[in-house]
C-alpha positions in Angstrom: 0.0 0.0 0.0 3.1 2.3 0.1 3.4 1.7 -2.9 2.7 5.1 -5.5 1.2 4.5 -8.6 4.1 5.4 -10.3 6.1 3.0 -8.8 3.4 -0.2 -9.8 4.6 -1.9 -12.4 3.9 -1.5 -15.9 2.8 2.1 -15.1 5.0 5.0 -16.2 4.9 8.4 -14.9 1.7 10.5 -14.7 1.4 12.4 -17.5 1.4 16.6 -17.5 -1.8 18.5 -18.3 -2.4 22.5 -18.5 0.0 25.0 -20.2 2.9 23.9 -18.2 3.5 20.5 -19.6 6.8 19.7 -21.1 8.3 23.4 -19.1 9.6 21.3 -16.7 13.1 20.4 -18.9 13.3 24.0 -19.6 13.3 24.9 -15.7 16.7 26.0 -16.1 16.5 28.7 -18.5 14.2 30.6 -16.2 16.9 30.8 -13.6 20.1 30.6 -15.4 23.1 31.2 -14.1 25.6 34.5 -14.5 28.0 33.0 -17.2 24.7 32.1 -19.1 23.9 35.4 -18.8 26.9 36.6 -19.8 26.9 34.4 -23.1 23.5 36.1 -23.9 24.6 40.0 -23.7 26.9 40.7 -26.7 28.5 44.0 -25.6 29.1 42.2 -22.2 30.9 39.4 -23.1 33.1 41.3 -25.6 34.0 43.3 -23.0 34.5 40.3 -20.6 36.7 38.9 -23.5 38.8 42.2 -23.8 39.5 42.5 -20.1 40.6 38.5 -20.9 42.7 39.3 -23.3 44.1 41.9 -21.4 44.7 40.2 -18.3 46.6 37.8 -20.4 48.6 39.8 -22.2 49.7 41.5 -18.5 50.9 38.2 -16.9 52.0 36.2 -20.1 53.3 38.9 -22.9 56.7 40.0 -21.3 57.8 37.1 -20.9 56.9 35.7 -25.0 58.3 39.3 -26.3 62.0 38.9 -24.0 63.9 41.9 -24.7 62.1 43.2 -28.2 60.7 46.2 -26.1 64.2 47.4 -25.4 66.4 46.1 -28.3 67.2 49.1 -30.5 67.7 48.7 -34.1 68.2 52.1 -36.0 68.1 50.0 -39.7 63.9 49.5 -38.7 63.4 53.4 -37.2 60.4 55.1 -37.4 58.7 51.9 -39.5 55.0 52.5 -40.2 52.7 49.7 -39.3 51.0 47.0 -40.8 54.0 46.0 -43.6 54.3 42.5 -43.3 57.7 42.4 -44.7 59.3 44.1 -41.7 58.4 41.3 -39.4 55.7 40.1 -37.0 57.4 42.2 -34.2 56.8 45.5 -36.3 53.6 44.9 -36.9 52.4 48.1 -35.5 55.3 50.2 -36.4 59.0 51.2 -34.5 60.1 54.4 -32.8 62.7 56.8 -33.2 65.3 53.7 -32.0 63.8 51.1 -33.8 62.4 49.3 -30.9 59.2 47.6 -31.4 55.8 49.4 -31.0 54.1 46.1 -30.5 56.4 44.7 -28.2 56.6 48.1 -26.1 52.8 48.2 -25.8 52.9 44.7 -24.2 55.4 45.3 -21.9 53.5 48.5 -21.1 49.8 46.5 -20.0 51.5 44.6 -17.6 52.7 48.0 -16.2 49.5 49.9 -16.3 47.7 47.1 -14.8 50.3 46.5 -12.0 49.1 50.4 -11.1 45.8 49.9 -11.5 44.7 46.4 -10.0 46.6 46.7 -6.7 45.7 50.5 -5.9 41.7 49.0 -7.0 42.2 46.2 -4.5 43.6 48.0 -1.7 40.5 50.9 -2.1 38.5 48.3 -2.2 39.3 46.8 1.0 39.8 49.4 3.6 36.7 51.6 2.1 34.1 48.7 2.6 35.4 47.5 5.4 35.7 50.6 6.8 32.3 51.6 5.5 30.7 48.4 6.7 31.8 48.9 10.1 30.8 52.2 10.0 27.5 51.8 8.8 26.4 48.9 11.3 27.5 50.7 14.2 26.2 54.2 13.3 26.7 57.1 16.0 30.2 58.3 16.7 31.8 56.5 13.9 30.0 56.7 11.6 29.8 60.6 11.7 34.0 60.9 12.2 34.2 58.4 9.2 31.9 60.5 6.9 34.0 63.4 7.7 37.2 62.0 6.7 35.6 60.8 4.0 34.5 64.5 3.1 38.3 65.6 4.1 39.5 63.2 0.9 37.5 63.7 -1.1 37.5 67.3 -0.7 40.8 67.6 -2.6 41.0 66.7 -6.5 42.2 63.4 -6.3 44.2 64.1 -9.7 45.5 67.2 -8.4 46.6 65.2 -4.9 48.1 62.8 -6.6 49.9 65.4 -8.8 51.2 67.3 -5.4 52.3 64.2 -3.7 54.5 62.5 -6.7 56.1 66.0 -7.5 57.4 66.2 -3.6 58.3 62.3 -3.3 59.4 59.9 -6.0 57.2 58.8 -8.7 57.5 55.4 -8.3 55.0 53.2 -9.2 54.3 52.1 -5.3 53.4 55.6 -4.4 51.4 55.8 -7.4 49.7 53.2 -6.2 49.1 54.2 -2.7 47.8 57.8 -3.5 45.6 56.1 -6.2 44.3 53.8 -3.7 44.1 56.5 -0.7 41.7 59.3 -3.0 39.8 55.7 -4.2 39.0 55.1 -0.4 35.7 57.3 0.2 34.1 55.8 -2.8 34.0 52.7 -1.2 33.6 53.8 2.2 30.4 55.8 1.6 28.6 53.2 -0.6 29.2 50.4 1.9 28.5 52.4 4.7 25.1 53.4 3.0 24.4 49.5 2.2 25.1 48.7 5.6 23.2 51.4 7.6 20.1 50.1 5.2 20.3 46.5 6.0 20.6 46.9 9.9 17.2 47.3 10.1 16.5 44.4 8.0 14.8 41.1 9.5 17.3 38.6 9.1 20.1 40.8 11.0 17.3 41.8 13.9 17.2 37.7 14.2 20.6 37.4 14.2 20.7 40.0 17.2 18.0 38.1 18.7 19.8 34.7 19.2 22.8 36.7 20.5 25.2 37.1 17.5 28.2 39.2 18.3 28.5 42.3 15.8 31.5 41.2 14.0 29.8 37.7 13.3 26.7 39.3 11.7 28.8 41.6 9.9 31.0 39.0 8.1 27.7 36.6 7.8 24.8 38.8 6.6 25.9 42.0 5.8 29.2 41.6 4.0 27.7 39.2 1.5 24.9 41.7 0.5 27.3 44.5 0.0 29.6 42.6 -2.1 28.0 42.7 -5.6 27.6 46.5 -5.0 31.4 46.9 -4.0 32.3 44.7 -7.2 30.7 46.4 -9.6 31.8 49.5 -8.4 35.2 48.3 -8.3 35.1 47.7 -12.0 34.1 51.3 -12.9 36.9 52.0 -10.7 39.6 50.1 -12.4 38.7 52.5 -15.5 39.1 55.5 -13.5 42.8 54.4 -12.0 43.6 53.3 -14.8 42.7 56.5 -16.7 44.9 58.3 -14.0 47.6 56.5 -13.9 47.8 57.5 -18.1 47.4 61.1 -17.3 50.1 61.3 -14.7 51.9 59.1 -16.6 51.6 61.6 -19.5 52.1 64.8 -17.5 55.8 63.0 -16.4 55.2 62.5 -13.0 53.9 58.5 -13.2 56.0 56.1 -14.3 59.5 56.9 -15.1 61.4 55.3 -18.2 63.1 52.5 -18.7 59.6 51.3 -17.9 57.0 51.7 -19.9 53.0 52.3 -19.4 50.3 53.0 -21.9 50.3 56.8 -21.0 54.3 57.6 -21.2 53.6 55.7 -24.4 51.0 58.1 -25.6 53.1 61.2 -24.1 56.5 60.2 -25.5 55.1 59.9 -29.3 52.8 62.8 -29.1 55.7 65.4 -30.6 55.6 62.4 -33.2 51.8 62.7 -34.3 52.8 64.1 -37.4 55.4 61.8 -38.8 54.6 59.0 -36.8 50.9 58.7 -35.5 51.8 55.3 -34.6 53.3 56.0 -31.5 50.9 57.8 -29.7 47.7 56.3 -31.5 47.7 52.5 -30.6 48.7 53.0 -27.1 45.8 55.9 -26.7 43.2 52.9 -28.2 44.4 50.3 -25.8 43.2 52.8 -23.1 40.0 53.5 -25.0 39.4 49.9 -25.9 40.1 48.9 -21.5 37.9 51.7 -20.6 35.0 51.0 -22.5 35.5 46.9 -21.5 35.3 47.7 -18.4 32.2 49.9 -18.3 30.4 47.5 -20.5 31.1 44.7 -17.9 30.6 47.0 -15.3 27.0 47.9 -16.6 26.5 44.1 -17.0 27.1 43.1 -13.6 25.1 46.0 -11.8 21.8 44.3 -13.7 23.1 41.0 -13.1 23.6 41.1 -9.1 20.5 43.2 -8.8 17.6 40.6 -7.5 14.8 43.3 -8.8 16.5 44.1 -12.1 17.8 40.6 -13.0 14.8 39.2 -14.7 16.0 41.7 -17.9 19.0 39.6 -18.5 17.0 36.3 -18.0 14.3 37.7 -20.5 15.4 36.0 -24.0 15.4 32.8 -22.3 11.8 33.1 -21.1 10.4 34.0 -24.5 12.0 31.2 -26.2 10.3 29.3 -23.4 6.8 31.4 -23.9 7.5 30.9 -27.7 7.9 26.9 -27.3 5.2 26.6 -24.4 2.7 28.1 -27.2 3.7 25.8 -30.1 3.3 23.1 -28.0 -0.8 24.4 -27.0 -1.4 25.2 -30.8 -0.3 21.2 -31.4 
């Protein structure tokens, strides 16, 4: 008598009446998954692919080029690009020393993103942690956080970073750490805003209720809500530090030669731009190209960790389903 019909012999599975029959397969696609997501929005994934590319180019390209971006060979000066019968390592064209405009420009991502990522991640960090613990506790710290958040930001954080590297050295770790210091109140007042809104949530007044300590509840309930916020804002961010790390680069007070970065590219050729465009041009679109990556993904990902706006990316999938749901009524 325990038996179910379904498992009597000889008797298969109850079959599915109504408008929803045969769904059930296609569960999946109501709910898919961020990668699937991904795949679906063009502009997304071409900027995910980009930032790939770019990331790859950073930690592998040095090492495949070897010493191209230095070696200097005055028979290939000033060559213009895209003439295959100077070689695959002038492909986009030499400078005034006959060193390698393609090989430079690798050398250089690794540099630009060595500035960038690390000055990101350490904003990143302190501001939302900062901001979280500020924003939970509320009173006294909160208001003498906001205020040094207000001091910072007070000051152009371009013209900061300007005053800073022209009394110390421009090295790239104090590029880095000014970068990552006028970054800080971004994150700070974002995830102090996302935390002060979910302490009054339910599932945090419960967690008060069976006697959670603070720091518990903040690294169990609240820090997982903030982080898709904090991500996607860090990706708009990695355009803007990267973008500054160019223009100091390209006012002389970044990164110094022997090394090389996308904007002491750009400002090195510009007295060039009429003989030889090359030099300034392709390392002024690899910064384009990066910037617009990024915002693309950025945009993306703001949708796509947003419960009440996520349903837009899911939407093709659910009118394929609509669309096979009605054949299958019409049949």
């Amino acid at each position: 008598m325990s038996q179910t019909i379904q498992d009597l012999p000889g008797t298969g599975p109850a079959p599915q009446t109504g408008p929803g029959a045969g769904a059930r397969p296609d569960a999946k696609s109501n709910n898919p998954g961020l990668f699937r997501m991904l795949l679906r929005d063009k502009f997304a994934s071409a900027g995910a692919v980009i930032l790939l590319l770019v990331l790859l180019t950073a930690a592998f390209g040095p090492m495949l080029m070897g010493d191209l971006a230095t070696r200097q060979n005055l028979l290939f000066a000033n060559k213009a690009p895209f003439n295959p019968a100077n070689g695959w390592e002038y492909f986009l064209g030499s400078d005034s020393l006959g060193r390698s405009v393609l090989a430079r420009l690798v050398v250089a991502t690794r540099t630009t993103l060595a500035v960038a990522v690390p000055a990101v991640a350490v904003a990143m960090v302190i501001g939302s942690l900062w901001g979280v613990w500020a924003g939970y506790h509320r009173g006294w710290r909160e208001n003498v956080s906001m205020r040094v958040a207000d001091v910072i930001m007070s000051f152009p954080s371009l013209l900061l970073a300007v005053v800073v590297l022209y009394v110390f050295s421009p090295s790239a770790a104090n590029i880095v750490l000014i970068l990552a210091l006028t970054r800080i109140p971004i994150y700070l007042r974002t995830a102090r805003a996302e935390s002060a809104e979910l302490q009054s949530r339910t599932f945090v007044d419960a967690a008060r209720t069976f006697g959670a300590r603070p720091n518990a509840i903040i690294r169990r309930h609240v820090i997982p809500v903030v982080t898709p916020t904090i991500l996607t804002l860090a990706t708009l961010e990695f355009c803007y530090v990267m973008l500054a790390e160019s223009s100091l680069s390209f006012l002389g007070i970044g990164i110094q030669p022997p090394d090389a970065s996308w904007g002491l590219l750009v400002s090195q050729g510009r007295q060039y731009l009429q003989t030889a465009w090359w030099l300034s041009i392709f390392p002024g679109l690899a910064i384009v190209i990066t910037a617009i990556s990024a915002n693309m993904l950025a945009a993306w990902l703001r949708i796509a960790t947003d419960p009440a706006q996520r349903w837009r990316l899911a939407l093709p999938g659910r009118r394929k389903l609509i669309v096979r749901l009605k054949a299958k009524e019409s049949k």
